[in-house]
C-alpha positions in Angstrom: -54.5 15.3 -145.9 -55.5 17.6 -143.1 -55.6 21.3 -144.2 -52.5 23.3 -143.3 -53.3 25.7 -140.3 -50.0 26.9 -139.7 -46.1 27.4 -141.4 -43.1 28.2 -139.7 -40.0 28.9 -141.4 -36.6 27.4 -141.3 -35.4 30.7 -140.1 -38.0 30.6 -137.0 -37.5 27.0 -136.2 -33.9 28.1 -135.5 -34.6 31.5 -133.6 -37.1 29.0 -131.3 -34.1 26.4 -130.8 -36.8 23.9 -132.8 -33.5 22.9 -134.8 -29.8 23.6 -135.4 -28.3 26.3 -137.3 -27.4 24.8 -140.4 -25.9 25.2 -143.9 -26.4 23.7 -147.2 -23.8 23.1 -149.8 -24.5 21.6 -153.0 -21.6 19.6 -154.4 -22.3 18.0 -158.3 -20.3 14.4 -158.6 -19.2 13.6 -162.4 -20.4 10.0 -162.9 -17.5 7.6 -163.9 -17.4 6.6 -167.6 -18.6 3.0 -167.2 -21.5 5.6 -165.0 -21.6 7.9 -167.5 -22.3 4.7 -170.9 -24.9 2.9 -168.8 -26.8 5.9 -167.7 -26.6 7.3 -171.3 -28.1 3.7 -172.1 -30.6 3.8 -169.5 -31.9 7.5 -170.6 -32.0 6.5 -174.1 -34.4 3.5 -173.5 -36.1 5.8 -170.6 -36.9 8.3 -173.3 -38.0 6.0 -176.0 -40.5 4.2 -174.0 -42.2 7.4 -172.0 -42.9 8.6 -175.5 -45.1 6.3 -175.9 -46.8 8.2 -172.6 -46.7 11.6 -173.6 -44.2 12.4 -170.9 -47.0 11.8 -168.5 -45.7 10.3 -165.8 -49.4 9.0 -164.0 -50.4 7.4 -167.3 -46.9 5.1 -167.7 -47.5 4.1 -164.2 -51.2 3.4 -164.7 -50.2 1.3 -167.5 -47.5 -0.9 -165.7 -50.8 -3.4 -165.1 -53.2 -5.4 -167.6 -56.1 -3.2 -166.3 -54.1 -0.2 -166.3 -53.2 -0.3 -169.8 -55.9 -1.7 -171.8 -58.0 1.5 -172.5 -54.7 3.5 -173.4 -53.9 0.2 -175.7 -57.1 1.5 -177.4 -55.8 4.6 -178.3 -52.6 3.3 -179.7 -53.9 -0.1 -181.1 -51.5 -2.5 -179.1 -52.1 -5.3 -177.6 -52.3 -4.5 -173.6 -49.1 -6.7 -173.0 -47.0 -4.8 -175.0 -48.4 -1.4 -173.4 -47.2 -3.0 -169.7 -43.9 -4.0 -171.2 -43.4 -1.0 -172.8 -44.3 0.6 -168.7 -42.4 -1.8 -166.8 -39.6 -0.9 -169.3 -39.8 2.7 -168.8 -40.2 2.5 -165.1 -36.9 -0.7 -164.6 -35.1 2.2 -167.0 -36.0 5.0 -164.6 -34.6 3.2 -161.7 -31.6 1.8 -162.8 -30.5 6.0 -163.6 -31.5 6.7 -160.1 -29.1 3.9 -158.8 -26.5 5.2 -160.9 -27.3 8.7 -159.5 -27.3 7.4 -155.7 -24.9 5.2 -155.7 -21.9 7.1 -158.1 -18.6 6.1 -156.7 -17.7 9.7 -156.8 -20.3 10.2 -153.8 -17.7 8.0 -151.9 -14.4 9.6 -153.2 -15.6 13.2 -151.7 -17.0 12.0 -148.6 -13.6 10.3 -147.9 -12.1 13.3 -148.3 -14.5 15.3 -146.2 -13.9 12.7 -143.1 -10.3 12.9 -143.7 -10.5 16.5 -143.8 -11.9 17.0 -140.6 -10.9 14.4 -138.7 -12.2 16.0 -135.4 -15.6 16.2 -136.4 -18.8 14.0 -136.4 -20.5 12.9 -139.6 -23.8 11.7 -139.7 -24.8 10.3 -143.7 -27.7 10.1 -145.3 -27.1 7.1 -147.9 -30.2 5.4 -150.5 -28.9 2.1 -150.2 -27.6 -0.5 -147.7 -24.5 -1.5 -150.0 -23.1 2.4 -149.9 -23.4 2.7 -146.7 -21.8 -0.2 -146.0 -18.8 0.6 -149.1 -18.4 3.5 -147.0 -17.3 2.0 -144.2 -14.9 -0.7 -145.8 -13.4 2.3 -146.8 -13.0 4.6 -144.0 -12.9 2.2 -140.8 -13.3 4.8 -138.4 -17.3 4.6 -139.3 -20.5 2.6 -138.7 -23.6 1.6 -140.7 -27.1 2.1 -139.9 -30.2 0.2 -141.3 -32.7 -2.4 -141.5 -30.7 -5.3 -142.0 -29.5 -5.2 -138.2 -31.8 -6.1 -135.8 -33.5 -3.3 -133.5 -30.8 -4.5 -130.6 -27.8 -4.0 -132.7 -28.6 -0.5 -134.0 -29.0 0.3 -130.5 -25.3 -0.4 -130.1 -24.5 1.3 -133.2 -25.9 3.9 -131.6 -24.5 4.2 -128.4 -21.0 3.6 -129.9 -21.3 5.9 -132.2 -22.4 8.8 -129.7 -20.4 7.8 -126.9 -17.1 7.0 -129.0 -14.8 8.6 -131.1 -16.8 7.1 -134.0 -16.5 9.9 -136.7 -19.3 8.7 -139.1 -22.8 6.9 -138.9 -24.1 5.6 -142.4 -27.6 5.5 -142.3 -29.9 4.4 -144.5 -33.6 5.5 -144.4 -34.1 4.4 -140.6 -32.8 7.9 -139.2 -34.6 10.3 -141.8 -36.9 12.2 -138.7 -37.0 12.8 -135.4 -33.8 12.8 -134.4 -31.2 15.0 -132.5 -27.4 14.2 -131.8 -25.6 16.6 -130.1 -22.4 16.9 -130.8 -22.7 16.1 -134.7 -21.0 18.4 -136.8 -22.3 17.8 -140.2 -25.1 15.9 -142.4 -24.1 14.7 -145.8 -27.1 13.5 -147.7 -26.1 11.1 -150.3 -29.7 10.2 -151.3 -30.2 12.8 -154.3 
């Protein structure tokens, strides 16, 4: 990385007309109960396998390969195999809570609400998968998806529609993260944490 010559604040990037004025609200989602057993699951396996790491996060990944592992299987006097399982467990553990996290069907119930709310105002979402953004917009019709499995030419039309129309949301996914600016958009919704 290149060393950091220069900072400029959120506050100055909108006095400078850099960016919008914006607004962040935080809104927590309570997972459903079929949620709510599997990630309990997930955490409990989670946690019993990145004991085995000390909480150290570099060392379980380090160890998800033969090569990786073999000097920490050492130190605990496994066989290297079971050291990578034990990773790969940890790590397929790790990722199946964030997919609950991203993907919790409450995220959908309150941004229903939210477009039906203000119906006269453009949405643009920020969503981790493909499949949410797509739920979303079996559910409320009056929106669009936005990712990699269109091809270039078609999210070209999605975008145009969606800018040009009466189109209330765009559902992207990962392909609209930077470098962009929509006028007329009223509000950002990012589903991805």
């Amino acid at each position: 990385y290149a060393p950091v010559f220069h900072t400029v604040s959120l506050q100055e990037c909108v006095q400078n007309g850099w960016i919008a004025d914006f607004k962040i609200y935080n809104l927590s989602v309570e997972l459903t109960p079929v949620e709510k057993v599997e990630y309990d699951r997930l955490t409990k396996v989670h946690n019993s396998c990145f004991t085995v790491f000390q909480w150290n996060f570099d060392l379980a990944f380090r160890c998800m390969s033969t090569k990786g592992a073999e000097e920490y299987a050492k130190q605990l006097d496994w066989e290297p195999k079971r050291v990578v399982a034990t990773a790969v467990q940890w790590r397929k553990a790790m990722m199946g809570r964030n997919d609950i996290v991203y993907n919790a069907v409450n995220k959908q119930k309150i941004a229903l609400e939210l477009f039906k709310k203000y119906p006269n105002e453009k949405f643009l979402t920020f969503c981790k998968s493909t499949d949410f953004a797509d739920n979303l917009v079996k559910q409320y019709p009056n929106s669009l998806s936005y990712h990699s499995k269109f091809t270039s030419k078609v999210r070209d039309g999605i975008l145009k529609q969606y800018l040009s129309t009466n189109i209330q949301v765009l559902n992207s996914v990962a392909a609209l993260n930077e470098g962009i600016d929509f006028p007329g958009v009223d509000n950002g919704i990012i589903f991805s944490s």
